[in-house]
C-alpha positions in Angstrom: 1.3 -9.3 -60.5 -2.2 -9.3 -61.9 -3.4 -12.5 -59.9 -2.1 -10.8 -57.0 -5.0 -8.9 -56.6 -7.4 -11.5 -56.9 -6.4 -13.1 -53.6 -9.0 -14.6 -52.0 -8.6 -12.9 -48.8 -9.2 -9.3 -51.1 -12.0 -10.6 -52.8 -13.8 -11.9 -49.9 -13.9 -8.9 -48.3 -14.8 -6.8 -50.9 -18.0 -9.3 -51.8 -19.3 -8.6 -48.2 -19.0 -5.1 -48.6 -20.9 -4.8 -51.9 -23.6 -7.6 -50.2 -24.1 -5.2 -47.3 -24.4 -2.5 -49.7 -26.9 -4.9 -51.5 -28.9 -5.9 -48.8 -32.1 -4.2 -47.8 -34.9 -6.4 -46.3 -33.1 -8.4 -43.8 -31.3 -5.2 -42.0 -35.0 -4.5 -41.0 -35.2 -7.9 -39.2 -33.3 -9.4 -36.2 -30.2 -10.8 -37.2 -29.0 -14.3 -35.7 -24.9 -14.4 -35.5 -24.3 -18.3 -35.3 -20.6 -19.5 -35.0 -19.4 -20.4 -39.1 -21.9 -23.3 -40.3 -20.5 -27.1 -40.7 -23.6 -28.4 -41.1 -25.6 -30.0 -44.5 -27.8 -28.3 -46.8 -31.3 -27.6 -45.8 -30.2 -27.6 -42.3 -32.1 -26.0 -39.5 -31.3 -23.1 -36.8 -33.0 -22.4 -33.8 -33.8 -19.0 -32.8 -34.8 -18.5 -28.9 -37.4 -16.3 -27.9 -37.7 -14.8 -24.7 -40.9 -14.4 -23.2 -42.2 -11.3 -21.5 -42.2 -11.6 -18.0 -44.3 -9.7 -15.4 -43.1 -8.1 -12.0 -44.5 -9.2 -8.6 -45.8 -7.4 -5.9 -45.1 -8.4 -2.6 -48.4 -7.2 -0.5 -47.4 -8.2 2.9 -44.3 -6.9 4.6 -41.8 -10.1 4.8 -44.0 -12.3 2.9 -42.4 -15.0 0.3 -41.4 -14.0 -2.9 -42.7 -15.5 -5.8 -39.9 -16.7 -8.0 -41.2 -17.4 -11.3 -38.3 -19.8 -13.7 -36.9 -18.1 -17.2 -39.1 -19.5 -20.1 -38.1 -19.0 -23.6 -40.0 -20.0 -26.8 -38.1 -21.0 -29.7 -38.8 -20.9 -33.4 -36.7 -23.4 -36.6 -35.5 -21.3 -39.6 -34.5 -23.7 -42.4 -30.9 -23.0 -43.8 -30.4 -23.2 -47.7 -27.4 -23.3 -49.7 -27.3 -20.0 -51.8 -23.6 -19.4 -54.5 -23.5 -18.2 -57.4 -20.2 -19.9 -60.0 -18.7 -19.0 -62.7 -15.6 -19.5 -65.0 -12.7 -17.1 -65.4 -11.2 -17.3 -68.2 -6.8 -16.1 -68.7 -8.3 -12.6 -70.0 -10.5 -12.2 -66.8 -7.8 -13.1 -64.4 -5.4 -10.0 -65.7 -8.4 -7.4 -65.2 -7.4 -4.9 -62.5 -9.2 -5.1 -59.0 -11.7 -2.7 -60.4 -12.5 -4.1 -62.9 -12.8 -7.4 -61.5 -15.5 -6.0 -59.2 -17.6 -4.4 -61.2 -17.1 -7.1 -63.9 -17.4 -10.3 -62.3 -17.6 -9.8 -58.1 -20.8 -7.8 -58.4 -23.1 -9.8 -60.8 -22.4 -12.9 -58.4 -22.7 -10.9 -55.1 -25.9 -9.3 -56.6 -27.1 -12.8 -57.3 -26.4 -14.1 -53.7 -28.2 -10.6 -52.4 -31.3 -11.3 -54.5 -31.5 -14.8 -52.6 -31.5 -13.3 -49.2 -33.9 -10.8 -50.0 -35.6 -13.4 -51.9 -35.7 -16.0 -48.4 -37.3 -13.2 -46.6 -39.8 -11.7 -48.5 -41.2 -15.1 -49.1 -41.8 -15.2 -45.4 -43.5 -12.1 -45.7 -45.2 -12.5 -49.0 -46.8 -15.7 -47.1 -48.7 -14.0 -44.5 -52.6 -13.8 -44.7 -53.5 -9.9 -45.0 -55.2 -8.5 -42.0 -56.0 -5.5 -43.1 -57.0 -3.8 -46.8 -56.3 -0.8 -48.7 -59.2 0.0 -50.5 -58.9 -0.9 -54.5 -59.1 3.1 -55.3 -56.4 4.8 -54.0 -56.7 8.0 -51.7 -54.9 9.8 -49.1 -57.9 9.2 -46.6 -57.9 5.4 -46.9 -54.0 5.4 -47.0 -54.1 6.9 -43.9 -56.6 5.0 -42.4 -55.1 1.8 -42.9 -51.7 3.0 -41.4 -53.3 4.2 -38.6 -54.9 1.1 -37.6 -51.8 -0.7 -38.5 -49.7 1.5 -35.8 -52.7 1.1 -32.8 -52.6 -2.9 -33.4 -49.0 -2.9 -32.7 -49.4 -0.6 -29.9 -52.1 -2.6 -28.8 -49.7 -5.7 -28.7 -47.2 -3.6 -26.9 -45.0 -3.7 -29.6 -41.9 -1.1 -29.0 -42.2 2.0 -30.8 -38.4 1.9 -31.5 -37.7 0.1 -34.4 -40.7 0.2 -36.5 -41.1 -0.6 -40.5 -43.1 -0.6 -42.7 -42.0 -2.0 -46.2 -43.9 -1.5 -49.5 -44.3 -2.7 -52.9 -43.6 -0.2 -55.7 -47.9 0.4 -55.5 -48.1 1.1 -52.3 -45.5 3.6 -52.5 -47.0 5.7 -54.8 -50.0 5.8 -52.3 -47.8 7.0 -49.7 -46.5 9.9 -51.6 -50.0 11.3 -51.7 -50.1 10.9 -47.5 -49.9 15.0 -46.6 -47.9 12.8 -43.1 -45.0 11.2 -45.2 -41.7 12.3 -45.2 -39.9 11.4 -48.0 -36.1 10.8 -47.1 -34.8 12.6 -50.1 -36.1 16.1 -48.2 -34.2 15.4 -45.2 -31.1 16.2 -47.1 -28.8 14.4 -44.1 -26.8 13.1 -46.9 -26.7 9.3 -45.5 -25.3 6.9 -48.3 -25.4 3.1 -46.5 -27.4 0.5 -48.3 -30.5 0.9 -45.9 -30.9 4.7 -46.4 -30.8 4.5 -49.9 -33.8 1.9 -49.7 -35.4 4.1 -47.3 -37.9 6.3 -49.0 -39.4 8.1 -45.8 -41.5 8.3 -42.5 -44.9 8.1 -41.4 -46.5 7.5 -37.9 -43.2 6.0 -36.7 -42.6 3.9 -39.7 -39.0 3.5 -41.3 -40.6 2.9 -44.9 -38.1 0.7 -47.3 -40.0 0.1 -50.5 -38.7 -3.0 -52.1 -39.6 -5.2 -55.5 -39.4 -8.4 -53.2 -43.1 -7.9 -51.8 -46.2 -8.6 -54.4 -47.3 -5.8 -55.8 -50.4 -4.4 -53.8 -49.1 -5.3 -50.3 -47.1 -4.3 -47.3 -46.3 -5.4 -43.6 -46.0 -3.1 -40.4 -43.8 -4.8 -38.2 -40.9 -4.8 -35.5 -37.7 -5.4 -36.2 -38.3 -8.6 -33.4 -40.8 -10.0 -35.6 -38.7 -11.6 -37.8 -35.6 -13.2 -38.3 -33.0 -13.4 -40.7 -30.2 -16.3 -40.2 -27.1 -16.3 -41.9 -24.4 -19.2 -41.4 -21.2 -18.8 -43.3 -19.2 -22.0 -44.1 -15.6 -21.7 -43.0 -12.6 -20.9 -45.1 -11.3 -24.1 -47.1 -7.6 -25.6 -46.1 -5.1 -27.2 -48.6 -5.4 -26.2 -52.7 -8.3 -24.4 -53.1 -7.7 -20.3 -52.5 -10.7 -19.2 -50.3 -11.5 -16.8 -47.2 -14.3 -15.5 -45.4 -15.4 -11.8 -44.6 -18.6 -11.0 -42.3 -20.1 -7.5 -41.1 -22.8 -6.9 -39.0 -24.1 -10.6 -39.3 -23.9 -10.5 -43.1 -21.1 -13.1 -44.8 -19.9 -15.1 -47.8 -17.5 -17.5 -48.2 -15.5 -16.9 -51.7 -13.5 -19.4 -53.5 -11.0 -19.4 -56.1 -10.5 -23.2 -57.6 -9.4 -24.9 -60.7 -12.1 -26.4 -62.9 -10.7 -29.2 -65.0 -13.3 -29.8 -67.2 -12.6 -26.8 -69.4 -9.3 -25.7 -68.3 -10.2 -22.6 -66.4 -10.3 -20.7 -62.9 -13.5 -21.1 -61.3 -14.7 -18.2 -59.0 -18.1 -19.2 -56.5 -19.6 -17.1 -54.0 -21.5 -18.7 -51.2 -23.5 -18.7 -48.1 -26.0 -20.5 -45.9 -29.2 -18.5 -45.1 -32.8 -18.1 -44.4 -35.7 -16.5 -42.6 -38.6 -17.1 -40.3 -41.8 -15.8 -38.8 -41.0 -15.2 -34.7 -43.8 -13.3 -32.9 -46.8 -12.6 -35.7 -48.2 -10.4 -33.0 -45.8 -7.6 -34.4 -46.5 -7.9 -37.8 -49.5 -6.5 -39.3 -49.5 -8.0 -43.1 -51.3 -5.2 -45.1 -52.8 -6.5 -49.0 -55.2 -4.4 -51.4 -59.0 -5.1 -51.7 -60.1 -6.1 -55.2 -61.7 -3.7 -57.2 -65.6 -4.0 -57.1 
């Protein structure tokens, strides 16, 4: 009865619940939904873009239209291979499904939700700064930088739905002193999902998610279009080995449950192709801190 509960099909579905919960940085990007991934490691995905297009005025009464063709652009994310493994040993395998969450399922589906915030952030953390907080902190020069953040995107016609802005742990202390902010924990609407609880408040039509991901002393502005976040999940094993596959919203895992020989014992592996890339860098505004004088 106790390895009952640790069916694969369980499990699995319960690790994509606690990596959704997990997850932070790539809710705030678009999210590409490919068909399960049979391809190699390091492989590549290729996100379209579509262009914006202009409407026509016809001038004359009865005068040809001008049909302009669909263009798209296109941009490669590389795909990496991210799992976490371990070894169960007979005393593990009779813990109770709760325990076996808590115990083993979360550590490794915390692991494998590190990685995609990880895969993201680097993107992010890789952009040259376009504009500066000064190196002394103040509400004025907070402000300032914001607002001039918020007109470039405008400025690129960037939607105003959809918005972010997400901050190191230093830059969120600056934004406390912002008269504008709203922190979330005023609202008091009692939302509990993963991306509410990273959600530390509003300004000039900003979601703000403060995360450890970005280096200390920067941010980025951007639209949820601005990036992408890819996420390929290999497809459930056939034959001997006990595994399944759960998705939600775009995020999935693949779990497996497997005999390792070499020392006698139940293996349990979590594991998942994903990565990120840069799409339009006209709505994202990369934001560092000058050095101090």
């Amino acid at each position: 009865m106790a390895n009952d509960i640790l069916t694969s099909g369980r499990i699995s579905a319960l690790a994509v619940e606690l990596l959704y919960r997990s997850i932070v940085l790539p809710r705030t990007v678009s999210t590409v939904r490919p068909d399960e991934y049979n391809g190699p490691n390091g492989g590549t995905v290729t996100v379209r873009i579509r262009k914006t297009r202009t409407a026509q005025t016809q001038t004359t009464p009865g005068a040809a239209l001008n049909v302009v063709d669909l263009d798209e652009d296109s941009v490669t994310v590389s795909l990496a291979h991210v799992y976490d493994a371990l070894n169960l040993t007979d005393e593990e395998l009779t813990y109770k499904l709760e325990d076996f969450a808590s115990q083993v399922l979360e550590p490794q589906v915390g692991a494998v939700a590190i990685a995609a915030e990880n895969a993201l952030a680097g993107v992010i953390n890789g952009l040259t700064a376009e504009q500066s907080f000064a190196a002394t902190a103040s509400a004025d020069d907070t402000q300032d930088v914001l607002l001039s953040a918020r007109a470039a995107l405008t400025d690129a016609s960037v939607p105003m739905s959809d918005r972010f802005l997400v901050v190191s742990s230093s830059i969120a202390n600056r934004l406390y002193k912002v008269p504008d902010f709203v922190r979330a924990d005023a609202r008091g609407d009692g939302a509990s999902s993963a991306i509410r609880d990273a959600i530390i408040g509003r300004v000039y039509g900003f979601t703000v998610v403060e995360t450890p991901a970005i280096d200390q002393g920067e941010a980025a502005a951007y639209h949820r279009s601005a990036l992408a976040f890819v996420n390929k999940v290999p497809p459930a094993t056939p034959g001997q080995v006990n595994s399944a596959v759960a998705t939600r919203d775009g995020i999935g895992v693949r779990t497996l449950r497997q005999y390792n020989p070499s020392n006698l014992s139940e293996q349990s592996v979590i594991h998942t192709y994903m990565g990120a890339g840069l799409v339009d860098g006209a709505r994202v505004v990369k934001l560092g801190t000058a050095a101090a004088a």
